[in-house]
N, CA, C and O of each residue as an XYZ file, in Angstrom:
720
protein
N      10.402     99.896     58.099
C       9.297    100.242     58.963
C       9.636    101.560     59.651
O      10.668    101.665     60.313
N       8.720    102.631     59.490
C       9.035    103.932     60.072
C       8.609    103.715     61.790
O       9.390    103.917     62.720
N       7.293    103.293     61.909
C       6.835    103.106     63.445
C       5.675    101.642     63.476
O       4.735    101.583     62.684
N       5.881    100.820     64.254
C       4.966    100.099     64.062
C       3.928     99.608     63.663
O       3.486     98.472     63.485
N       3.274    101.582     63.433
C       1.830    101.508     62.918
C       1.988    101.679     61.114
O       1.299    101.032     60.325
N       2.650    102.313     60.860
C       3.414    103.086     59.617
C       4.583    102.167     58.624
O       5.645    102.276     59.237
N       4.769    101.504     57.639
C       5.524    101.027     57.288
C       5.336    101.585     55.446
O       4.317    101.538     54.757
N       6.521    102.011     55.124
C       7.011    102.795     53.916
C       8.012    101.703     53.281
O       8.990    101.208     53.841
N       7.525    101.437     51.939
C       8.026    101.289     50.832
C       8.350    101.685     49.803
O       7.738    101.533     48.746
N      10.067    102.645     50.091
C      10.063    103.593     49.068
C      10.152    103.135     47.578
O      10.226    101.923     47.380
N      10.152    103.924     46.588
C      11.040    103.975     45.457
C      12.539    103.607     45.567
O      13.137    103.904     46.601
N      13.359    102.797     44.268
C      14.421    102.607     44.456
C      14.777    103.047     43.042
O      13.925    102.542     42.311
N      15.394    103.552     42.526
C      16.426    103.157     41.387
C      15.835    102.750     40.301
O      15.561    103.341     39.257
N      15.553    100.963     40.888
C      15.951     99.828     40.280
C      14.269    100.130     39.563
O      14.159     99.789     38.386
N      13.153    100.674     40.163
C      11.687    100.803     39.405
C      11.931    101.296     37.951
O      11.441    100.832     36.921
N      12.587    102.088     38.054
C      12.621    102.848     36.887
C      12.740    101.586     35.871
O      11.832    101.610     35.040
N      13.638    100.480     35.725
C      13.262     99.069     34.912
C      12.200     98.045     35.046
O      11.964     96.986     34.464
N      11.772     98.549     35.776
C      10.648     97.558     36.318
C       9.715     97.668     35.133
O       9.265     96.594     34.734
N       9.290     98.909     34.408
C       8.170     99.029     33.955
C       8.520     98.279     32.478
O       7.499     98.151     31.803
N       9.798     97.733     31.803
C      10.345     97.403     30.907
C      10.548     95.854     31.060
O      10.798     95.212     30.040
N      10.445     95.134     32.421
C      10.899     94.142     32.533
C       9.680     93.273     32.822
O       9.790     92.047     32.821
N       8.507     93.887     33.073
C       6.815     93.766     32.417
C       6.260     93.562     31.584
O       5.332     92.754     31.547
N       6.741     94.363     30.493
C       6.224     94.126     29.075
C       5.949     92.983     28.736
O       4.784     92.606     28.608
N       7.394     91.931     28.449
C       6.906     90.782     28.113
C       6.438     89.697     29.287
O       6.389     88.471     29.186
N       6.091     90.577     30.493
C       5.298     89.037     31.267
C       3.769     89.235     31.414
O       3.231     90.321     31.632
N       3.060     87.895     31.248
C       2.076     87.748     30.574
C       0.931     88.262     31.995
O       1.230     88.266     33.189
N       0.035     88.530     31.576
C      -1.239     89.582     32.515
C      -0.121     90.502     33.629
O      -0.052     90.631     34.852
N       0.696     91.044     32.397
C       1.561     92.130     33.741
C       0.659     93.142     34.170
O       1.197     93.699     35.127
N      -0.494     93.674     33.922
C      -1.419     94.398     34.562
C      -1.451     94.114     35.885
O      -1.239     95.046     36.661
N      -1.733     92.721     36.436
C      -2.141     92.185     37.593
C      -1.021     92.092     38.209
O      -1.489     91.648     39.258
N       0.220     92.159     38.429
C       1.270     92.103     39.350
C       1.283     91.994     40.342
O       1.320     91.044     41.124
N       1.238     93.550     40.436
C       0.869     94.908     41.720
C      -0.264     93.769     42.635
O      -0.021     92.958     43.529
N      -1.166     94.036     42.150
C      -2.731     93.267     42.589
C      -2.747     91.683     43.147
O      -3.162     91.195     44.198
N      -2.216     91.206     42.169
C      -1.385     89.549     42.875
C      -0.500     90.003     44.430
O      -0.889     89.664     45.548
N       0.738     90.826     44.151
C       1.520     90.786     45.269
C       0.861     91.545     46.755
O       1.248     91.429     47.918
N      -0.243     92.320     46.192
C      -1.165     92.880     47.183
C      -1.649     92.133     48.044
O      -1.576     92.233     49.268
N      -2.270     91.195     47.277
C      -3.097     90.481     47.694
C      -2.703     89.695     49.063
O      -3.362     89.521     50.088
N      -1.746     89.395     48.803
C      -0.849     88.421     49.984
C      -0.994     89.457     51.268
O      -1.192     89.195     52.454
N      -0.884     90.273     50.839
C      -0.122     91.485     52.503
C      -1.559     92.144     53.006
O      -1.562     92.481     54.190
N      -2.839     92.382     52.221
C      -3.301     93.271     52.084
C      -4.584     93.347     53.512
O      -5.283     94.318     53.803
N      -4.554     92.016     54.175
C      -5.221     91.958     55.392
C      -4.534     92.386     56.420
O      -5.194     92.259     57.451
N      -3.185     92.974     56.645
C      -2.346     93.051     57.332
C      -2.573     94.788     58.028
O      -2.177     95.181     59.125
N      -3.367     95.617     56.921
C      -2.931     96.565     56.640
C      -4.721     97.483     56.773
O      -5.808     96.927     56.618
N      -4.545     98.588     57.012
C      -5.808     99.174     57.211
C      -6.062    100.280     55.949
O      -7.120    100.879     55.758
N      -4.980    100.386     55.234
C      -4.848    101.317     54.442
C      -3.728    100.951     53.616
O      -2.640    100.590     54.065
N      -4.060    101.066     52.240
C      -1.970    100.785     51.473
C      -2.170    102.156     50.218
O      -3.090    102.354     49.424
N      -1.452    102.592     50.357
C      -1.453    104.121     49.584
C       0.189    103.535     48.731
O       1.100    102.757     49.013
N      -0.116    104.325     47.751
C       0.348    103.872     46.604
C       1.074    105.186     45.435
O       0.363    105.434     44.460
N       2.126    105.801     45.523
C       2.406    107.058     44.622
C       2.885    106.435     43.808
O       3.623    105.454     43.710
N       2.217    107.340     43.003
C       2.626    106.894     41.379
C       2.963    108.360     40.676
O       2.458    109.414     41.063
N       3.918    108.244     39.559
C       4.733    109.532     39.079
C       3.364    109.766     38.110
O       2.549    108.893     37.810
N       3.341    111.303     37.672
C       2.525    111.567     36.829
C       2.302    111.374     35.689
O       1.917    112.341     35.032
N       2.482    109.831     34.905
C       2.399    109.176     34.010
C       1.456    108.148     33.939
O       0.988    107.550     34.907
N       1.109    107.904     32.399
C       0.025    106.677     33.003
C       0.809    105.461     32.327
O       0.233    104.640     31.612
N       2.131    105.418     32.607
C       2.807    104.089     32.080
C       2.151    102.552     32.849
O       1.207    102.565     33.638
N       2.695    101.624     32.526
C       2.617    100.221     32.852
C       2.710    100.172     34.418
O       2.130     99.297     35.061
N       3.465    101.150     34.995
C       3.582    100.757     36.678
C       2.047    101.404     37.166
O       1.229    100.675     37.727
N       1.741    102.972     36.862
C       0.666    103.175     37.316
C      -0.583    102.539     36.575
O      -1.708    102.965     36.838
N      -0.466    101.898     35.991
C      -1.831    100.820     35.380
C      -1.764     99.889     36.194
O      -2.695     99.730     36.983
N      -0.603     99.005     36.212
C      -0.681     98.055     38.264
C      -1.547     98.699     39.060
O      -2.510     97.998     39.371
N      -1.546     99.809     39.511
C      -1.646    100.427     40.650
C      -3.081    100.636     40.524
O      -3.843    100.114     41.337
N      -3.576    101.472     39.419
C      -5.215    101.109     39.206
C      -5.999     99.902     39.373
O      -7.024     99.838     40.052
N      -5.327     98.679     38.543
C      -6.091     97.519     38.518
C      -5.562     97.173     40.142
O      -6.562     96.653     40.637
N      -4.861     97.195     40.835
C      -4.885     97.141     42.364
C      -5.497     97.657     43.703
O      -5.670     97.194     44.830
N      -5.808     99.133     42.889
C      -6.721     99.902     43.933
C      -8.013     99.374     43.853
O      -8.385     98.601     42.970
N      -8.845     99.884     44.974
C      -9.922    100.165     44.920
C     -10.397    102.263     44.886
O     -11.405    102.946     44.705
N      -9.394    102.417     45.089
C     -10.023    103.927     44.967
C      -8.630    104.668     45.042
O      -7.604    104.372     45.655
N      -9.028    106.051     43.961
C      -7.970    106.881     43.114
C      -8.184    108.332     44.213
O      -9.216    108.950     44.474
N      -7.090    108.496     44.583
C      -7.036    109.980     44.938
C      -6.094    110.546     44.650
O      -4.997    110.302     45.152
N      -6.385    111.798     43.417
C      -6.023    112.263     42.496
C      -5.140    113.729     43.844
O      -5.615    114.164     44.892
N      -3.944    114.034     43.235
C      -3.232    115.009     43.302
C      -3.294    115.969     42.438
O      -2.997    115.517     41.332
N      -3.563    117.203     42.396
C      -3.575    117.904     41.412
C      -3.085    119.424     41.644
O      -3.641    120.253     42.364
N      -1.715    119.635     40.738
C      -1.027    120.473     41.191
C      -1.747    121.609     40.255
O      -2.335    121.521     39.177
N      -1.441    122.763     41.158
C      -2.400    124.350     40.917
C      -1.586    124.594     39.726
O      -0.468    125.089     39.872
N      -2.000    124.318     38.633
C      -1.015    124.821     37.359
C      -1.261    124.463     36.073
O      -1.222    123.243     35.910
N      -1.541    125.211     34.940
C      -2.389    125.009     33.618
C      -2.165    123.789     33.515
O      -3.176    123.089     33.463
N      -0.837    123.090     33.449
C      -0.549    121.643     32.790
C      -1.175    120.159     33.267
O      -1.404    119.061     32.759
N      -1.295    120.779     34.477
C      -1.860    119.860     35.219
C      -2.923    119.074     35.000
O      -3.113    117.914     35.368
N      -3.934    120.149     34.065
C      -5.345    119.734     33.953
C      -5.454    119.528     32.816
O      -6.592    119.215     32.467
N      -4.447    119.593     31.791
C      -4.143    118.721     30.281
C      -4.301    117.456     30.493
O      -4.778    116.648     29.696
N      -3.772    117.173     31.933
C      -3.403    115.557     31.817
C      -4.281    114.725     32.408
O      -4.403    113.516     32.213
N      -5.188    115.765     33.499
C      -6.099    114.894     33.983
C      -7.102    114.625     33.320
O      -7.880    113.877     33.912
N      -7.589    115.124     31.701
C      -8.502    114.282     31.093
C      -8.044    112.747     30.807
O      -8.737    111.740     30.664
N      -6.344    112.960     30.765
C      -6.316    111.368     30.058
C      -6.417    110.635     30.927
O      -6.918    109.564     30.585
N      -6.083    110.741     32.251
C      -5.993    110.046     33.539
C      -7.561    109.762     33.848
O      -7.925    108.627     34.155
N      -8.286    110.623     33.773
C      -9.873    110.041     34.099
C     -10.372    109.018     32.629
O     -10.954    107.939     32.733
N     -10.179    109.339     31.987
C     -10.400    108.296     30.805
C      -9.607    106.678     30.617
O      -9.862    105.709     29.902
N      -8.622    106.943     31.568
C      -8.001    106.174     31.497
C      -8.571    105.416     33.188
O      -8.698    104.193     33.139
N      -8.740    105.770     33.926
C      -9.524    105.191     35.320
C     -10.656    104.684     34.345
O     -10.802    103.462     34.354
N     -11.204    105.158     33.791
C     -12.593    104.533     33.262
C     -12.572    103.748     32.699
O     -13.232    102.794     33.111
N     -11.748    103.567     31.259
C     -11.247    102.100     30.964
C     -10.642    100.959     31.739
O     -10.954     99.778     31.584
N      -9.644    101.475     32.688
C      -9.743    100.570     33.743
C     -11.207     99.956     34.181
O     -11.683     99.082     33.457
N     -11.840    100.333     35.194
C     -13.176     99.865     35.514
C     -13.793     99.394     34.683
O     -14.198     98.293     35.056
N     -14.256     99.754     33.235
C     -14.924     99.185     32.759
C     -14.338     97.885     32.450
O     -14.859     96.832     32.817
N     -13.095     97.963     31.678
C     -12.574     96.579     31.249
C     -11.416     95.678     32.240
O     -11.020     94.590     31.824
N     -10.980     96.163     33.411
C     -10.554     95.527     34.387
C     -10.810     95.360     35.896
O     -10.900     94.304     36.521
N     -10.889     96.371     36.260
C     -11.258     96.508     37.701
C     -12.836     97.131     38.151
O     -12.883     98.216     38.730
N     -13.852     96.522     37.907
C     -14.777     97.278     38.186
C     -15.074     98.138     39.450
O     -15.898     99.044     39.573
N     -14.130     97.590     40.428
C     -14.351     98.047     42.256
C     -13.439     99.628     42.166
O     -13.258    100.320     43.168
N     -12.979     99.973     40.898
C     -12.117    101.158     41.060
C     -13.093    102.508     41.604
O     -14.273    102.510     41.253
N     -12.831    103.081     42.037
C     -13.792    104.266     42.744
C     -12.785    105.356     42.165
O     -11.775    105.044     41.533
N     -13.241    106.940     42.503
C     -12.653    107.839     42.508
C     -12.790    108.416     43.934
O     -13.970    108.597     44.233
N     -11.948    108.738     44.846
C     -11.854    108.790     46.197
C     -11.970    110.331     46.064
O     -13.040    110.880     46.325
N     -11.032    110.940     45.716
C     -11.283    112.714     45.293
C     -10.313    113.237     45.023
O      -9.327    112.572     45.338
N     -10.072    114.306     44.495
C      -9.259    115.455     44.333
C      -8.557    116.162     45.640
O      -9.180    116.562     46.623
N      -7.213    116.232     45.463
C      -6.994    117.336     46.159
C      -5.693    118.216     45.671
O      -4.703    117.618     45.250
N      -5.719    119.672     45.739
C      -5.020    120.731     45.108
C      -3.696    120.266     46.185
O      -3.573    119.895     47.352
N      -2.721    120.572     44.865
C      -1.659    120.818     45.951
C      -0.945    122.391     45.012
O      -1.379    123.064     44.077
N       0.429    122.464     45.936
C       1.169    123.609     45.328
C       0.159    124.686     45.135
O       0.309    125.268     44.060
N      -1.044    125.212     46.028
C      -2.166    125.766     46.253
C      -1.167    126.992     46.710
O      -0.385    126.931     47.659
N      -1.397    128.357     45.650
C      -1.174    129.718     46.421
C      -2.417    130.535     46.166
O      -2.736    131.075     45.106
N      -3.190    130.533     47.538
C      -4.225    131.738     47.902
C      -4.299    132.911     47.083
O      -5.427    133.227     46.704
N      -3.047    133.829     46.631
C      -2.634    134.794     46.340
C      -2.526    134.789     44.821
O      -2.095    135.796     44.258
N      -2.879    133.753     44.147
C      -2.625    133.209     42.767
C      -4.068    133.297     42.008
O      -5.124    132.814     42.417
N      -3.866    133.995     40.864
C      -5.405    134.053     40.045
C      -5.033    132.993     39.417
O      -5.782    132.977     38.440
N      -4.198    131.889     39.337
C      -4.195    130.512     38.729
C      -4.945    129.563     39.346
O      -5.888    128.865     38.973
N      -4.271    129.686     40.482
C      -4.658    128.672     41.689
C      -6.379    128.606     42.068
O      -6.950    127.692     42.662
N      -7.032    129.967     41.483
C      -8.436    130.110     41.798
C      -8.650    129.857     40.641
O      -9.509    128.984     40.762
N      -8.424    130.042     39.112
C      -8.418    129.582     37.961
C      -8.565    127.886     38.017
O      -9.477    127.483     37.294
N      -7.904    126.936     38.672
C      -7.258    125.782     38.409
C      -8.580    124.800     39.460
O      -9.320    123.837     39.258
N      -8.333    125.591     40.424
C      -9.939    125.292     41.400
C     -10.964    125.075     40.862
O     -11.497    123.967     40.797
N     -11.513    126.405     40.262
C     -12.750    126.547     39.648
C     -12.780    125.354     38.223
O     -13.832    124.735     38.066
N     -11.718    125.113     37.335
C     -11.648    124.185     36.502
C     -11.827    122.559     37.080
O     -12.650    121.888     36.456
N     -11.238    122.003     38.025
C     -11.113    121.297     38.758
C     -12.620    120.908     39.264
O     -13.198    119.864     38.961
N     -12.981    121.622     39.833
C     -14.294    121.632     40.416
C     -15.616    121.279     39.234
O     -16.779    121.083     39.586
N     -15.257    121.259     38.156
C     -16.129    121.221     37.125
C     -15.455    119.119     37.023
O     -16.398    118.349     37.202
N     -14.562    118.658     36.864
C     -14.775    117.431     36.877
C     -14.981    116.976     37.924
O     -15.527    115.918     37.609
N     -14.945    116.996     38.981
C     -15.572    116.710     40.354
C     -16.334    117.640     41.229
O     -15.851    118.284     42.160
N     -17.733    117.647     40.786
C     -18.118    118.954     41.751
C     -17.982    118.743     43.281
O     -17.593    119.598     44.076
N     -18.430    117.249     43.627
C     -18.870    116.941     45.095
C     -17.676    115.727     45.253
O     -18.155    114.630     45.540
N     -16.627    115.756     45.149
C     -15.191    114.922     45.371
C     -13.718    115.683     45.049
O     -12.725    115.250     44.465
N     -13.994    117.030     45.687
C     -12.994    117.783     46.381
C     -12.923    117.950     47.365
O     -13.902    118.339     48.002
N     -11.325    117.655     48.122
C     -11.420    117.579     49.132
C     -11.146    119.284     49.737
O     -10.461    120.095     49.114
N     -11.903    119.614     51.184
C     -11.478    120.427     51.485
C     -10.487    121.023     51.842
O     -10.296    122.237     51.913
N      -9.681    119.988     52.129
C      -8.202    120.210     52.575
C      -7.392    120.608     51.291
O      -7.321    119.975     50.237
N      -6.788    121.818     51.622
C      -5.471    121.894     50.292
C      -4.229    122.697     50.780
O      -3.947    123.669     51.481
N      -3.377    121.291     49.651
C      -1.591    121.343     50.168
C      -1.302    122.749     49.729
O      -1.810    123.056     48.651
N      -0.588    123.671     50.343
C      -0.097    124.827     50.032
C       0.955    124.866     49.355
O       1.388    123.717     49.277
N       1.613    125.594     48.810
C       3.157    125.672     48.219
C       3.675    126.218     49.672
O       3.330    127.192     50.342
N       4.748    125.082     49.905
C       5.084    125.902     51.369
C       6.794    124.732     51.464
O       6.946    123.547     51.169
N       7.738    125.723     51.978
C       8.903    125.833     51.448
C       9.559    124.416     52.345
O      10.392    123.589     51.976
N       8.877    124.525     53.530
C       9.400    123.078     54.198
C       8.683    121.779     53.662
O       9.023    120.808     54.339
N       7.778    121.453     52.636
C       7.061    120.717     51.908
C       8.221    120.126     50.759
O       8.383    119.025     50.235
N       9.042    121.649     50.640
C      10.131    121.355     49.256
C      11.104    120.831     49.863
O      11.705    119.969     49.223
N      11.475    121.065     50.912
C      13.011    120.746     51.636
C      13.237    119.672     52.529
O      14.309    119.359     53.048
N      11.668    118.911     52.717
C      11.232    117.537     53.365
C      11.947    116.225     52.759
O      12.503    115.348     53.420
N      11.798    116.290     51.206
C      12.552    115.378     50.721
C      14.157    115.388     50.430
O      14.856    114.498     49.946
N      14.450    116.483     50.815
C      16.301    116.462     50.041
C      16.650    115.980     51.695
O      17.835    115.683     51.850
N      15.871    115.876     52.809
C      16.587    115.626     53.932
C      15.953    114.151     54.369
O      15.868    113.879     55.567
N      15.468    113.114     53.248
C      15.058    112.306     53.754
C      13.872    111.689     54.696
O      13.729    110.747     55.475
N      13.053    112.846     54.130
C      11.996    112.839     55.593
C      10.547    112.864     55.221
O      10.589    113.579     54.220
N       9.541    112.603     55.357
C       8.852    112.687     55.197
C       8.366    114.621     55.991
O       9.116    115.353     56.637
N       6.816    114.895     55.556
C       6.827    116.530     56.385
C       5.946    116.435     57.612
O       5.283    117.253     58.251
N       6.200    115.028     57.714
C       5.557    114.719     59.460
C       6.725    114.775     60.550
O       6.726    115.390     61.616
N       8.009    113.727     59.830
C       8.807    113.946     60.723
C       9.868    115.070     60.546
O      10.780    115.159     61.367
N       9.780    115.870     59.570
C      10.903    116.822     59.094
C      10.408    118.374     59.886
O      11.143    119.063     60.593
N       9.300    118.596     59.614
C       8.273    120.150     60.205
C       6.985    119.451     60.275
O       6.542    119.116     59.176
N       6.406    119.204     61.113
C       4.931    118.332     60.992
C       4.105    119.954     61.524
O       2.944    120.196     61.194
N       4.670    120.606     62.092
C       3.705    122.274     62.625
C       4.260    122.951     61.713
O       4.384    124.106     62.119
N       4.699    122.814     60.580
C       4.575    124.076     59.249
C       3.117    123.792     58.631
O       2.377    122.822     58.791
N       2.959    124.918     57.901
C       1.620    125.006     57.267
C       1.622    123.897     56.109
O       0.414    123.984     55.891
N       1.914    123.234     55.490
C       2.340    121.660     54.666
C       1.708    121.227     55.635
O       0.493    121.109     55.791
N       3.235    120.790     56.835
C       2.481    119.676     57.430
C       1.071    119.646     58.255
O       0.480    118.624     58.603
N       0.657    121.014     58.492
C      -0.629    121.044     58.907
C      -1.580    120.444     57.804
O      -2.597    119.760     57.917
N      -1.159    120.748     57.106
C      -2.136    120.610     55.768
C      -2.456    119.279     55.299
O      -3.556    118.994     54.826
N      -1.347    118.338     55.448
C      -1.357    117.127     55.609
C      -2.333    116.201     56.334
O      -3.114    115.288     56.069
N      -1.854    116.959     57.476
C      -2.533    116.362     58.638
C      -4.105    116.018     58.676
O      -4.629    114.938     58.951
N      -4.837    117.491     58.250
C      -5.516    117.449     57.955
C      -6.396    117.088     56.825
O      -7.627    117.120     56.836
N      -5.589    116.725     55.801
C      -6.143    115.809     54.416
C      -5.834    114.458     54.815
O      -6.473    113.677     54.110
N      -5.182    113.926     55.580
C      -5.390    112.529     56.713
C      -6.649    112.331     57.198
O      -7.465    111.466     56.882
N      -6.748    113.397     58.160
C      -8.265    113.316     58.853
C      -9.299    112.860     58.121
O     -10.022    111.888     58.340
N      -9.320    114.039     56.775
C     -10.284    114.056     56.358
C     -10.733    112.287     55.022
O     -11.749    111.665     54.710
N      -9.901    112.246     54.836
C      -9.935    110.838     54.478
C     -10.200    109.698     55.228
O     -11.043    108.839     54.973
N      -9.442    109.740     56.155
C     -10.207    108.921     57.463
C     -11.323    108.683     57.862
O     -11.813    107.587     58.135
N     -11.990    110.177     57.940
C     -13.322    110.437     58.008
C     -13.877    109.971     57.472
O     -14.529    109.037     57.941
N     -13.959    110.293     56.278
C     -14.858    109.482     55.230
C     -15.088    107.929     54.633
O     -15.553    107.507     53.575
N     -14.417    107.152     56.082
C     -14.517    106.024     56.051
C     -14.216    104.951     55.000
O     -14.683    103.813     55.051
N     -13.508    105.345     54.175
C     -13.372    104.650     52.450
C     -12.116    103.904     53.187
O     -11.338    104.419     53.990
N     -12.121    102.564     52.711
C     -10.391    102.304     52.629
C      -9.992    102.816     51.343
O     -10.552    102.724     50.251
N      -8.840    103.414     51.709
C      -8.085    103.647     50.404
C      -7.822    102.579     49.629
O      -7.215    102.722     48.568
């Protein structure tokens, strides 16, 4: 538990087998979603990172959500992958989770100064015209150096331009009243 209101369940190690030790158990889709279920009145919000793969752990995590908010880093490769990832939300919904939503987009590793980054936008913006968020994560150097010190970039620099940035893609989710 970070603060009373806040409680973090990191990654360990030991996930990295997890997604192998699934295979053979039977509706391992539903796991995630079963063990949710128990905690999930407790909680006003449960956010969920998943590595940029669409293996067996982040398929839990779909059939568990109710709504996807996509990360999307400013960079050609990025947007190779998000066709399979939206095709793959969609088969979800259709054939498992119908309550799955798409919550929105948001850029990260965003440089202003980058004809990619306005490249990657403008592409972006074509699969979601009206579910981008306004807020976008910058490439910003205390964002990189948040994790080698254990910290999240609230409690590590929460007034660098990251953690402003944060802050404000909080808000703005908030705002918009969705539980995650």
């Amino acid at each position: 538990m970070i603060e009373e209101t806040l409680h973090v369940v990191p990654s360990t190690p030991d996930l990295a087998g997890a997604a192998v030790e699934l295979v053979g158990h039977p509706e391992r889709e539903f796991i995630l979603q079963k063990n949710l279920a128990a905690v999930e009145q407790y909680y006003d919000f449960i956010l969920i990172d998943n590595p940029p793969s669409l293996g067996l752990l982040t398929i839990n995590s779909l059939v568990a959500a109710r709504e996807v908010l996509i990360p999307v880093q400013c960079e050609y490769y990025a947007l190779e992958g998000l066709g399979q990832l939206l095709h793959t939300i969609a088969l979800i919904k259709e054939n498992i989770n119908p309550h799955l939503e798409i919550l929105g987009a948001v850029m990260t590793m965003y440089d202003g100064r980058s004809k990619l980054s306005e490249a990657v936008f403008n592409e972006l913006y074509q699969y979601f015209p009206r579910k981008i968020f306004r807020s976008v994560i910058p490439r910003n150097i205390r964002l990189a150096e948040a994790p080698s010190h254990g910290k999240s970039i609230r409690d590590y620099a929460a007034d660098s331009k990251g953690g402003r940035a944060y802050r404000k893609l909080t808000q703005e989710i908030i705002a918009s009243n969705s539980p995650v």
